[in-house]
N, C-alpha and C positions, 0 to 999 in steps of 0.2 A: 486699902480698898474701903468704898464707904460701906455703914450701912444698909440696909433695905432700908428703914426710915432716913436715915440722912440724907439718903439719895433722893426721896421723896420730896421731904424739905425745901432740900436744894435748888430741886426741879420745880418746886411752886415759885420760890424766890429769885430764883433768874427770870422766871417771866415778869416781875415786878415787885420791887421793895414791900414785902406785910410785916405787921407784926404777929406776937402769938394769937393773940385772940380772932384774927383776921386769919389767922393761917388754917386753928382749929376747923372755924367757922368751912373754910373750901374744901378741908381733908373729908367732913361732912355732908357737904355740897356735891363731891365729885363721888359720894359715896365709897372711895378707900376703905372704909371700916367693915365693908360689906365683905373684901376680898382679903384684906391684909389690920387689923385691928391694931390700931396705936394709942394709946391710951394719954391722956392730956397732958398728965403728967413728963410721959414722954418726951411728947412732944418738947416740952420746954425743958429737959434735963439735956437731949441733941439740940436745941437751940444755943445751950450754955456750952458743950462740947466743941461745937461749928464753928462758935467764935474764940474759942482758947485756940483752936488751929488755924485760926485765923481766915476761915475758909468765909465766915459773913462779919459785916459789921453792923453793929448796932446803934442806930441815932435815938434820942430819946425828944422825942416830938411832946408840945403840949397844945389841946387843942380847946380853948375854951379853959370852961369850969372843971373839965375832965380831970381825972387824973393822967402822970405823965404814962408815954409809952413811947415802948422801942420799937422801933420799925427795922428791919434787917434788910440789909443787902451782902449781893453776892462781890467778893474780892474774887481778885484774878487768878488767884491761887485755887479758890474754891471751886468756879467755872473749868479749871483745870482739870482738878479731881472728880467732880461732876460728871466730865464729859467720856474720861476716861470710866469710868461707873458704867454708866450708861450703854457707851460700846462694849464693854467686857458683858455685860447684862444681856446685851441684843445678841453678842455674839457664840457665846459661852451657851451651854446647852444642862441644864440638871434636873433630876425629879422634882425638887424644889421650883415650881412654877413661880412663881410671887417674882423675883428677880426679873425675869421676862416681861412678866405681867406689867412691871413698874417703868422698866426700860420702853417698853411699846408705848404707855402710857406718852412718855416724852419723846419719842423717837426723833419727832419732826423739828426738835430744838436743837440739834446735831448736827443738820443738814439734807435734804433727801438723799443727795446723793452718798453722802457716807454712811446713813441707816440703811440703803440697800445694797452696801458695801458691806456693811456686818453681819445684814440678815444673810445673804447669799454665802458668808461664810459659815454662818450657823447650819443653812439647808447642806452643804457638803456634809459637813459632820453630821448632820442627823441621818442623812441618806447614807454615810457609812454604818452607823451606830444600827440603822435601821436592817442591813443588811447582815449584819453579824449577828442581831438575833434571832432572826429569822433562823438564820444557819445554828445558833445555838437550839433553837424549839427543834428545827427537824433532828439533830445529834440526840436530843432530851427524849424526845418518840419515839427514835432506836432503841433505847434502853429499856431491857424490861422490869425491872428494879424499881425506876424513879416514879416516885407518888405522883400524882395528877398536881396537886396542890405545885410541887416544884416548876413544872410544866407550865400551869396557872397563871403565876408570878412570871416569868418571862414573858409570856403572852401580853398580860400585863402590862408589862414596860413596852413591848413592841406598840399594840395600842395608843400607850402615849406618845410616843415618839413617832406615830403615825397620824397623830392629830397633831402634833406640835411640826411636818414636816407642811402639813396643810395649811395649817393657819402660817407658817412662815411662808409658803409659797402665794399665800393671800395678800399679805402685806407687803409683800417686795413686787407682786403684779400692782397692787393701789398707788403704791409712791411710783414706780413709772408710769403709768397712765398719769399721776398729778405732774413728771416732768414733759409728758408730750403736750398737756393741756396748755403750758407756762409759756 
């Protein structure tokens, strides 16, 4: 499975061949660093990685007086692993938001119809996950023992999972309305 950054990557360079500096420049642009922080360095140690797996290749372009550069694309291999990424991301469910975050980011590179394939598998699991803790708070409030703080923490997680059952339920209403508009 990829990264959280190599997914990212990947995701800019399937939309079209960049290099690093170019790719910096969008990670910046699209504001990433706001929710998920990669650092530049980064950036170009998973550039080096990508291509040992063979997942991009690198042409080294000259343009001018410039110095040379690599421009990267994605192999078929890569686009493979990507895409797989990507629906395990949409459809996969964790506290760890950032995965989601990333996979929603590119959803639409997938296909609508199979991003509202994985989201709607997501919304089952979250709508179970959603009701088991519910049944765990009420079981936790039986108890006269248990600290509030444990109680809390449950609550907690229901919360999120109750925001994450809405914004899934948002996203899988937007991509069908963009296939009835089509």
């Amino acid at each position: 499975m990829l990264t959280k950054t190599a997914t990212i990557i990947l995701g800019i360079i399937q939309k079209h061949p960049v290099n690093a500096y170019e790719l910096i420049k969008m990670l910046s642009r699209f504001q990433l660093k706001d929710w998920y922080d990669i650092a530049d360095s980064t950036v170009y140690a998973t550039l080096k990685s990508l291509e040992k797996k063979q997942y991009i290749t690198g042409r080294v372009q000259k343009d001018g007086n410039m110095p040379d550069k690599t421009v990267y694309s994605l192999t078929d291999a890569g686009t493979k692993e990507w895409n797989t990424a990507i629906k395990f991301f949409l459809t996969h469910f964790d506290y760890d938001l950032i995965p989601f975050m990333i996979a929603s980011f590119f959803a639409e590179s997938i296909g609508v119809d199979e991003a509202i394939k994985c989201l709607e598998e997501r919304l089952d699991y979250l709508k179970k996950n959603s009701k088991g803790l519910t049944r765990q708070i009420e079981e936790l409030e039986v108890e006269k023992d248990i600290p509030y703080y444990v109680i809390g923490n449950v609550q907690h997680n229901a919360l999120i999972v109750e925001t994450e059952i809405t914004v899934t339920q948002q996203m899988i209403a937007k991509y069908k309305s963009r296939l009835f508009d089509q």
